[in-house]
C-alpha positions in Angstrom: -22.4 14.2 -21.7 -19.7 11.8 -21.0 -17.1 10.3 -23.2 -18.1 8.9 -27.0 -16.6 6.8 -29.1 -16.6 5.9 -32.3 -14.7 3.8 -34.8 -13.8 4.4 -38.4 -14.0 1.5 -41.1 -10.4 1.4 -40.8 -10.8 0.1 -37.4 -9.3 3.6 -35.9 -10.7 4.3 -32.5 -12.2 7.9 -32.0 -13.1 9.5 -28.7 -14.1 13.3 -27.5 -15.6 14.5 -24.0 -16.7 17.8 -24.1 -16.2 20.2 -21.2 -17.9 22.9 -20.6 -17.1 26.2 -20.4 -13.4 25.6 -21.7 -12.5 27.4 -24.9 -9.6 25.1 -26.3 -9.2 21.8 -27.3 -6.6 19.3 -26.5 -6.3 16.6 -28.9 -3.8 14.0 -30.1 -3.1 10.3 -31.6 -1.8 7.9 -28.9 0.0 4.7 -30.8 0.3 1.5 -28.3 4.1 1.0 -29.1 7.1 2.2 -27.5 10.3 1.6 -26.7 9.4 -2.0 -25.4 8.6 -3.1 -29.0 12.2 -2.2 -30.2 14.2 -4.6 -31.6 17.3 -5.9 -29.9 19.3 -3.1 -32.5 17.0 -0.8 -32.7 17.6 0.9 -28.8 16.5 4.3 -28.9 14.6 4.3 -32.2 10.8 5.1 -31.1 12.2 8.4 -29.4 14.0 9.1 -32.6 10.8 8.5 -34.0 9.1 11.0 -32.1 11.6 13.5 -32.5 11.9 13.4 -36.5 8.0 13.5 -36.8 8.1 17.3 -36.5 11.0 17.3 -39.1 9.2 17.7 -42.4 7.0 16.5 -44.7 5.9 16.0 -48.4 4.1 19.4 -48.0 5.6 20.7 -45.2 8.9 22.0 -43.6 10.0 21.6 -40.0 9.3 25.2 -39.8 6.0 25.3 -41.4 4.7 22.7 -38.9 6.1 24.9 -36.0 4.7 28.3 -37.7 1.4 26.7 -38.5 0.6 25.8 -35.1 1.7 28.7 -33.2 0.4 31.3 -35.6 -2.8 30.4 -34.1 -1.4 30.3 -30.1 -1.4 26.5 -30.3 0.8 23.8 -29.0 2.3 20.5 -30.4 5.0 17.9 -28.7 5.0 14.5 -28.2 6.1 12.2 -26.1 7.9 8.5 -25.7 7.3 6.3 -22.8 7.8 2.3 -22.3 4.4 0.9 -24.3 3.3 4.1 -25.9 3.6 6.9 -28.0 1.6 10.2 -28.3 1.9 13.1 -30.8 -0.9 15.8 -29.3 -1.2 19.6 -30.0 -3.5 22.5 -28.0 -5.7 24.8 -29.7 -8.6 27.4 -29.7 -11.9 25.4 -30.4 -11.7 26.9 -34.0 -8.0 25.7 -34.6 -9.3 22.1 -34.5 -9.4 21.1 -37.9 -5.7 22.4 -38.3 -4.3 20.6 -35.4 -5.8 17.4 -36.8 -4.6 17.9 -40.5 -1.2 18.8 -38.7 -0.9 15.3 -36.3 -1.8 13.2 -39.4 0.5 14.9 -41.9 3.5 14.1 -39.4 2.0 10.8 -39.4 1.2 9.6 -42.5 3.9 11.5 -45.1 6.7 12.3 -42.8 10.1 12.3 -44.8 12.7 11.7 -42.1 15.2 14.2 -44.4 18.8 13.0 -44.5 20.4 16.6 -42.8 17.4 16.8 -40.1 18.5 13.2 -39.2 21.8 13.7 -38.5 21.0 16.9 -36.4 18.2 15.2 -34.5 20.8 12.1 -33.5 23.1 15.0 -32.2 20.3 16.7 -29.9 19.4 13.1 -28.5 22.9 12.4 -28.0 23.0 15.8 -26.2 19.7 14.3 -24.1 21.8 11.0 -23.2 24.7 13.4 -22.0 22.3 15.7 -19.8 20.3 12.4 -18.2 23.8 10.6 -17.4 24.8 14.0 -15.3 21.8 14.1 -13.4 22.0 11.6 -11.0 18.0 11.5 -10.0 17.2 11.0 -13.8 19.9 8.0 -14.2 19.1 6.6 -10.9 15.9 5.3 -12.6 17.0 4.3 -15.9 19.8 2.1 -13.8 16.7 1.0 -11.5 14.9 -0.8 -14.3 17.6 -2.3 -16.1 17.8 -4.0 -12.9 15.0 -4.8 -12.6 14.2 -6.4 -16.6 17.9 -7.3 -16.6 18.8 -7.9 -20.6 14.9 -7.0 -21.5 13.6 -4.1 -23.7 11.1 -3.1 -21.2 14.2 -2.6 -18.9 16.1 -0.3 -21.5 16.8 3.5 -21.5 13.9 5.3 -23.6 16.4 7.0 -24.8 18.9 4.7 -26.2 22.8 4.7 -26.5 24.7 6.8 -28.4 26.0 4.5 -30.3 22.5 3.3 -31.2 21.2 6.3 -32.1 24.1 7.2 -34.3 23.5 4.5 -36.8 19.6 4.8 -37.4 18.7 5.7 -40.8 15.9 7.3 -42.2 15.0 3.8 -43.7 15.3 2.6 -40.3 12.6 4.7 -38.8 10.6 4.3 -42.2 10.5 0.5 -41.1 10.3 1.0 -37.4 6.9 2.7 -38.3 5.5 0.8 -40.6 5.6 -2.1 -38.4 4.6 -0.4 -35.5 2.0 2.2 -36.5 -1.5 0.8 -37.5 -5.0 2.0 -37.3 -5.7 -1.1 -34.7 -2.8 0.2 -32.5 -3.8 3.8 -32.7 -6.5 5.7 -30.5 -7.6 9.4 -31.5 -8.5 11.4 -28.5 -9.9 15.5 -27.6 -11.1 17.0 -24.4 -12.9 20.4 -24.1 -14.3 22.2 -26.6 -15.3 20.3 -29.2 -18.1 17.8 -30.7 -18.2 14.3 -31.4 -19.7 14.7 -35.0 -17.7 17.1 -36.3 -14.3 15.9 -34.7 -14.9 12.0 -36.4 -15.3 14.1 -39.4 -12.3 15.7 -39.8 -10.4 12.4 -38.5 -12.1 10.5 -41.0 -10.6 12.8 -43.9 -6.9 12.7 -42.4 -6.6 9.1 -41.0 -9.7 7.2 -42.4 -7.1 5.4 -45.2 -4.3 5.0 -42.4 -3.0 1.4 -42.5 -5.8 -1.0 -40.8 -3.3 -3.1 -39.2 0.7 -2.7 -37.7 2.3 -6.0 -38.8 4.7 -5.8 -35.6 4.8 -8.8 -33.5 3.7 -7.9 -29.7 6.8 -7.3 -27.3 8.2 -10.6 -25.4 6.7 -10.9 -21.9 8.2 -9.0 -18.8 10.0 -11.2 -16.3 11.4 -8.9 -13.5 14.4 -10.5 -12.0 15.4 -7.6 -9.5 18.7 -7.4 -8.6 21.8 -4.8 -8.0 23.5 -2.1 -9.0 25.6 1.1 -7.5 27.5 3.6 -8.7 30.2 5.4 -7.0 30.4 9.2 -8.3 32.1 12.0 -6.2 28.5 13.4 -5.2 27.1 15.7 -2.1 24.8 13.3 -2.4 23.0 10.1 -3.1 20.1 8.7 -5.1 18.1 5.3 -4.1 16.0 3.4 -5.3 14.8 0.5 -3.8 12.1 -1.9 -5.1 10.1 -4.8 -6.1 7.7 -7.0 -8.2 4.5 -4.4 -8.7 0.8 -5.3 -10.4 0.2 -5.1 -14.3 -3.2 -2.3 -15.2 -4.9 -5.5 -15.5 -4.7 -7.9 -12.5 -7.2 -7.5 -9.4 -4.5 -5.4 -7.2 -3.0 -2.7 -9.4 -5.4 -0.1 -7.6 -4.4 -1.4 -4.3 -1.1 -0.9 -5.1 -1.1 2.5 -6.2 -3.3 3.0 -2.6 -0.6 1.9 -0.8 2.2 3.5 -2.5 0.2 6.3 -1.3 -0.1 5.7 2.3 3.9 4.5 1.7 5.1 7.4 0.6 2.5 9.8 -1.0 2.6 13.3 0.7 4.4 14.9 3.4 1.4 13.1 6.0 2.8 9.4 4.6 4.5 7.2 6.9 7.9 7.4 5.3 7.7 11.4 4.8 6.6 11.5 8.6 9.4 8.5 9.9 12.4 9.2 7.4 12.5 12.8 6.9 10.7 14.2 10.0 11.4 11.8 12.5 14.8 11.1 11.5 16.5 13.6 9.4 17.9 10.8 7.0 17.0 12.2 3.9 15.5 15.6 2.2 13.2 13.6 0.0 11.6 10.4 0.0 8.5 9.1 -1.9 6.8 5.7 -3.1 5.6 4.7 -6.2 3.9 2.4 -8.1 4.3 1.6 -12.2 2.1 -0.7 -14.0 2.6 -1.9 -17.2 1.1 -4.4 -19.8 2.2 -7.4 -17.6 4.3 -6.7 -15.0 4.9 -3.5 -12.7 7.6 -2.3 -10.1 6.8 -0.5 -6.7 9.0 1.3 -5.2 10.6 4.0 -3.3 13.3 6.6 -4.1 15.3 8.3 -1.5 18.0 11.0 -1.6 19.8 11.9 1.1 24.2 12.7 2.1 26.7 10.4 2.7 26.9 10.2 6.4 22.5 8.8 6.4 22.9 6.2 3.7 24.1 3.2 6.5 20.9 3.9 8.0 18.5 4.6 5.7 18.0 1.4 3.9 17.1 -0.2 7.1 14.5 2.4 8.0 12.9 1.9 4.3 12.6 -1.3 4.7 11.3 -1.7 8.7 8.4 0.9 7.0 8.0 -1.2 4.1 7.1 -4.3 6.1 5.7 -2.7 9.2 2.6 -2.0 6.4 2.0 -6.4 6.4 1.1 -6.1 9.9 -0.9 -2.9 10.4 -2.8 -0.5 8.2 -4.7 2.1 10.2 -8.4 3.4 8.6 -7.3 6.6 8.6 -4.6 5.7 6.5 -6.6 3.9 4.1 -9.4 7.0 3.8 -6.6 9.6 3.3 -4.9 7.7 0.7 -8.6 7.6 -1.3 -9.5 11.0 -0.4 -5.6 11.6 -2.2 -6.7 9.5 -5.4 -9.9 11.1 -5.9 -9.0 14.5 -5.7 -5.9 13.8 -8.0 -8.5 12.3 -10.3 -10.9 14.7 -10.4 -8.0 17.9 -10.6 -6.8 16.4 -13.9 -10.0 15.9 -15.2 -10.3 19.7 -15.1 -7.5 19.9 -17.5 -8.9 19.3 -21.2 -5.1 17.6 -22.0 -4.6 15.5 -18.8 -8.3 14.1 -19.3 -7.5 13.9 -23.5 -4.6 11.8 -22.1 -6.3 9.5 -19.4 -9.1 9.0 -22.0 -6.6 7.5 -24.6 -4.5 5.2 -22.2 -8.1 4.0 -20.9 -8.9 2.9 -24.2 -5.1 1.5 -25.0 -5.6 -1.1 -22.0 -8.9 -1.8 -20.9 -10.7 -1.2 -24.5 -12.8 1.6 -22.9 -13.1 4.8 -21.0 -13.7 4.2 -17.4 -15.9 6.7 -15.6 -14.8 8.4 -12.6 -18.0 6.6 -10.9 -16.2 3.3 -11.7 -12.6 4.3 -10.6 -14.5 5.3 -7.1 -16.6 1.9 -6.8 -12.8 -0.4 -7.4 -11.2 1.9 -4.7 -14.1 1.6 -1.9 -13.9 -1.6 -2.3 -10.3 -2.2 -1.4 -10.3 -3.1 2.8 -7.4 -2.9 5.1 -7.2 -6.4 5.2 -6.3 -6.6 1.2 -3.6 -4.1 1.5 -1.7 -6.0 4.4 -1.8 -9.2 2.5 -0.6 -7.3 -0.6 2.0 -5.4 1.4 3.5 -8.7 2.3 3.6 -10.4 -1.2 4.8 -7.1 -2.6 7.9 -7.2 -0.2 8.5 -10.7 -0.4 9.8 -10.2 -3.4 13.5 -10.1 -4.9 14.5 -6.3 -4.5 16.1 -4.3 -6.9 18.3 -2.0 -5.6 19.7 1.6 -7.6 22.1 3.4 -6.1 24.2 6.8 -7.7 26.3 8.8 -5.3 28.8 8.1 -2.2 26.9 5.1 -1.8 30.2 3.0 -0.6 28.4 2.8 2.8 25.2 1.4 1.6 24.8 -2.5 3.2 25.6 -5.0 0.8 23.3 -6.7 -1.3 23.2 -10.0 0.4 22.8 -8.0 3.8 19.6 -6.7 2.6 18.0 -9.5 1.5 18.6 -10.8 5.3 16.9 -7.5 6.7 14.1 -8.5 4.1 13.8 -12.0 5.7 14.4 -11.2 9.6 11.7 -10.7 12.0 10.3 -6.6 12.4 12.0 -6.1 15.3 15.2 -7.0 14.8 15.2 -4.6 11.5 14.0 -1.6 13.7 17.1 -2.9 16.1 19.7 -2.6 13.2 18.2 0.8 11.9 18.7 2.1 15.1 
């Protein structure tokens, strides 16, 4: 049957795809704002947001909303990421109508108590503490400060704990209004349900929800790259290295996340294969790419001991550029063989396709078929991803570094490996 979609007078968009022979539904309200549409003094206040959601409303306690929900063997979280925010819940195709009225009470008559406030700034607090001690969580938040030096796009999701401490409920009242409107908002469920009948019961919850979110869009992304490193008393060390990466939009995002994957996507990828098999140098290494609104950041993270770091960056980097001069077919088919089964595995998940389905809509204003996603990756040539592998890494790096990294090559020494012929970076890696 597909994917339908339908819109309410309040310009709310709906969407369901049913899938067979699943007995649950996954379901939830994705809101295109995040932490990027903060305000310079309000760091940290969409996750706050997201946490004291589940904290009460005019009709119901923080326990009632968790008792509700799991008298019936559901589910309900949400989540907080750069441009978006989701509040979603799992349930038995029966339990649909509950979930719903559920998801829109936190959304529409949320009181944001006093008491709970206070307690939900210590957990998050408690959250900042935990990410700060693991060094592979930090490593990233550090990566794209870097990267969006002084830019909300670059900030923790999390916030400070000084930021967090001096949000009040008034605060987050605001912070919603301005950010939560029917024209930012996209309802979504996957698996056992119908189109009809799940517009209908949206309609009675969310049909009078606020047309339109006031909030001015975020400032534009400008990635400035850059350095940082910090010296901890470690066994080991975290790295990330990266640059400049394609927005969902522009003509090479796919062909970037192809050639993250022939990067570093799988233990068969080139630096799996040359950095960790070949070499010993580290016990995990992978690439990535992130997209975003505007901009995006490819990458790589690395983590290896003390005594590998000298050498490591230099070997990252001869793979990086060794990928401007030769792509093998091979490589290319693997890498969509890779997408297309990770595409089709989620899609048997009713909540990972719920979630696709949404973010779809958020950016391109539609679901894209599976059909579609195929025909934009078949069409991407060898010839495309050398010439994008050598923009890419022309770039200003951003470098991220927590650990014994005292031995890592100063900035201004990479940039030179960066500019220097591919030889002579295989000759200093070696």
């Amino acid at each position: 049957m597909g994917v339908e979609v339908s819109r309410l007078s309040n310009g709310l968009t709906v969407a369901t795809e049913t899938l067979p022979h699943i007995e649950t539904v996954a379901l939830g309200v994705w809101v295109k704002s995040g932490s990027r549409n903060e305000r310079e003094d309000e760091h940290g206040i969409a996750h706050l947001l997201e946490h004291m959601a589940f904290k009460g409303t005019g009709s119901r306690s923080a326990w009632d909303i968790a008792s509700q929900i799991e008298d019936v063997g559901g589910e309900i979280n949400a989540a907080t990421s750069v441009e978006t925010t989701s509040f979603y819940a799992r349930v038995l195709r029966d339990d649909m109508p509950l979930a719903i009225d559920l998801l829109a009470d936190i959304l529409t008559d949320s009181k944001f108590d006093a008491e709970e406030l206070e307690r939900e700034q210590h957990v998050i607090m408690q959250e900042i503490g935990a990410a700060h001690d693991t060094p592979d969580d930090i490593v990233f938040d550090r990566f794209t400060e870097t990267a969006f030096r002084h830019q909300t796009i670059g900030r923790s999701i999390l916030g400070t704990p000084e930021t967090v401490k001096s949000f009040s409920a008034q605060q987050i009242h605001d912070f919603m209004a301005r950010q939560y409107g029917a024209d930012r908002m996209v309802v979504v469920a996957a698996g056992a349900v119908t189109h009809d009948e799940f517009v209908r019961e949206v309609e009675k919850r969310l049909g009078a929800f606020r047309p339109n979110a006031p909030g001015l869009p975020p400032a534009s992304a400008n990635y400035v790259g850059g350095d940082f490193r910090e010296d901890r008393d470690l066994m080991d060390a975290q790295i990330v290295l990266g640059f400049e990466g394609r927005a969902y939009h522009v003509r090479d995002f796919y062909a970037s996340q192809l050639l993250s994957m022939i990067l570093g996507g799988g233990m068969s990828s080139r630096l799996f294969q040359e950095v960790r098999e070949r070499r010993g140098l580290c016990y995990s290494v992978y690439a990535f790419h992130w997209g975003f609104s505007d901009t995006g950041v490819f990458g790589v993270h690395a983590a290896t001991g003390r005594e590998d770091i000298a050498e490591l960056v230099p070997v990252l980097l001869s793979e990086l550029q060794k990928t401007g001069e030769l792509i093998k077919i091979e490589e290319l088919n693997r890498a969509r063989a890779q997408y297309r089964a990770g595409l089709m595995m989620s899609s048997e998940s009713a909540a990972s396709r719920a979630s696709q389905i949404a973010r779809q809509i958020m950016l391109f204003g539609r679901p894209i078929s599976k059909e579609e996603l195929m025909d934009r990756l078949s069409g991407i040539t060898i010839e495309r991803l050398t010439d994008l592998s050598t923009r890419l890494f022309s770039t200003r790096p951003t470098i991220a570094a927590v650990g014994p990294v005292g031995t890592l090559a100063p900035f201004e020494d990479i940039l030179g490996l960066l500019a220097s012929p591919q030889p002579h970076v295989r000759k200093m890696a070696g």
